[in-house]
C-alpha positions in Angstrom: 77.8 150.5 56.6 81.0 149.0 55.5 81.9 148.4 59.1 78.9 146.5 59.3 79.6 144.7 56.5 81.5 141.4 57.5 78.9 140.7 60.4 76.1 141.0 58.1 77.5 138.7 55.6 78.3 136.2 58.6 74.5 136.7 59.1 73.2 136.0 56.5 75.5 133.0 55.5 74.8 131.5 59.3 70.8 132.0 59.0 71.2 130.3 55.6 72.8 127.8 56.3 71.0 126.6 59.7 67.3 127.7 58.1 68.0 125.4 55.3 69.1 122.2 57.2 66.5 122.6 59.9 64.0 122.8 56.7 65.8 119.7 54.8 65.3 117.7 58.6 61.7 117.4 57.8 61.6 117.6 54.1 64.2 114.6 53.8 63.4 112.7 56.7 65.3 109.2 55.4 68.5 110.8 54.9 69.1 114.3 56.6 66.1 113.5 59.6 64.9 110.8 61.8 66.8 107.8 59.7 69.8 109.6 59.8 69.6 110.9 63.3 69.2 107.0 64.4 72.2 105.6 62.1 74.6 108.1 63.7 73.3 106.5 67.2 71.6 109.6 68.7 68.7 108.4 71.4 65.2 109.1 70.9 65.8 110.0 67.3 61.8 110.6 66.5 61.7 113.2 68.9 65.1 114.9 68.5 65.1 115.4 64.9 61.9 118.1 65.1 63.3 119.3 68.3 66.6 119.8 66.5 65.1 120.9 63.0 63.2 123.2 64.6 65.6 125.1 66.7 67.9 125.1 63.2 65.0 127.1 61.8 64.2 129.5 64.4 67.6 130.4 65.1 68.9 130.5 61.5 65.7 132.9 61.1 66.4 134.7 64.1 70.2 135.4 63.1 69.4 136.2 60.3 66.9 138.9 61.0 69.1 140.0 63.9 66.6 139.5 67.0 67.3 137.9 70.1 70.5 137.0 68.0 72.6 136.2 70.8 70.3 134.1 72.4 69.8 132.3 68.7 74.0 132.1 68.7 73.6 130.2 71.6 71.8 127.4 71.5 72.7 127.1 68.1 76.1 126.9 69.4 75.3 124.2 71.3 73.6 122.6 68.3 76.9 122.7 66.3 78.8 121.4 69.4 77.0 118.6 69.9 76.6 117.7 65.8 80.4 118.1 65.9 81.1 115.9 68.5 78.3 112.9 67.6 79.4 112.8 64.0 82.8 113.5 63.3 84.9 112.4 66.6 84.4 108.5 65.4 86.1 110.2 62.2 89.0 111.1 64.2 89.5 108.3 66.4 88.7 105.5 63.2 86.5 103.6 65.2 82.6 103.8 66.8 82.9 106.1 69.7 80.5 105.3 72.6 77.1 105.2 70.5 78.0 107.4 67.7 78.5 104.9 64.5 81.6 105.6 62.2 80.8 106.1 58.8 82.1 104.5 56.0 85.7 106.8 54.4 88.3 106.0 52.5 90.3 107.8 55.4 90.3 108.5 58.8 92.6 110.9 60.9 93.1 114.5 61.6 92.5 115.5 58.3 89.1 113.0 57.4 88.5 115.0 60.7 89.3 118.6 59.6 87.5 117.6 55.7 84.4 116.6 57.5 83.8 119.1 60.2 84.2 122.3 58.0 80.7 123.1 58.4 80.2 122.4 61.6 83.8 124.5 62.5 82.2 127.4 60.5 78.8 127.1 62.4 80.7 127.0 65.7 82.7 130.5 64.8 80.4 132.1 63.1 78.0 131.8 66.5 81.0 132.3 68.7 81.1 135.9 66.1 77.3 136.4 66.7 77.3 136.4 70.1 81.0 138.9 70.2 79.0 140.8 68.5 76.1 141.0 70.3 78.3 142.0 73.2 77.4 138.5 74.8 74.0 140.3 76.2 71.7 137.5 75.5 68.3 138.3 75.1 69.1 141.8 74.2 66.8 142.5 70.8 68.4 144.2 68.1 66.8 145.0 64.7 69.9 144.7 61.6 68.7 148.6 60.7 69.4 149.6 64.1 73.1 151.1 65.2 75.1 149.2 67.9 74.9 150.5 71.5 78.7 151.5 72.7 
């Protein structure tokens, strides 16, 4: 058990974290959902926020119960990825980046950049540690009371 320890914890921090956002999405629609989704410049805002909420809550749920968890790891992966790059790189560069609006900081730079993305940094590596740990067999269903396979 204390082996298993440091994955679980990753677990259960990552299905958290992702079931609670995706949940916020449609409970705080005006400032974590559709409003928010259009200020930062994302297309088709209306439809991506549920699309986006939604995956957040199945694959937070699915992590955190351990089944299909690589599959979960993945496209929330690609959630993270994306989130990262819409949001924070006008943070880096100081200026709108394509259609992704800049938001208003005192500071912009590397480390407005690093402050900013620690969440999403987290989410990215603690997916990339998901899906090690699933051996990278996606679709491979795994219970968290059953042993690994070696």
């Amino acid at each position: 058990m204390r082996r298993k320890l440091p994955m679980i914890l990753i677990r259960v921090v990552m299905g958290l974290v992702f079931l609670t956002e995706g949940i916020l999405k449609f409970a705080h629609p005006e400032e974590l959902g559709t409003d928010r989704f259009a200020g930062i410049g994302l297309p088709f805002s209306s439809l991506l926020t549920p699309l986006v909420g939604g995956i957040e809550i199945a694959g937070g749920a699915l992590i955190l119960l351990n089944f299909y968890a690589g599959d979960a790891a993945l496209v929330l992966l690609a959630v993270s990825l994306t989130a990262l790059f819409a949001t924070k790189t006008p943070i880096l560069l100081g200026r709108q980046w394509g259609p992704f609006a800049l938001i208003k900081l005192s500071r912009y730079g590397w480390l407005s950049y690093l402050h900013e993305a620690r969440i999403d940094l987290c989410m990215i590596f603690g997916s990339l540690a998901v899906l090690i740990d699933s051996g990278l067999q996606l679709r491979r269903k795994r219970h968290w009371y059953q042993p690994r396979e070696h």
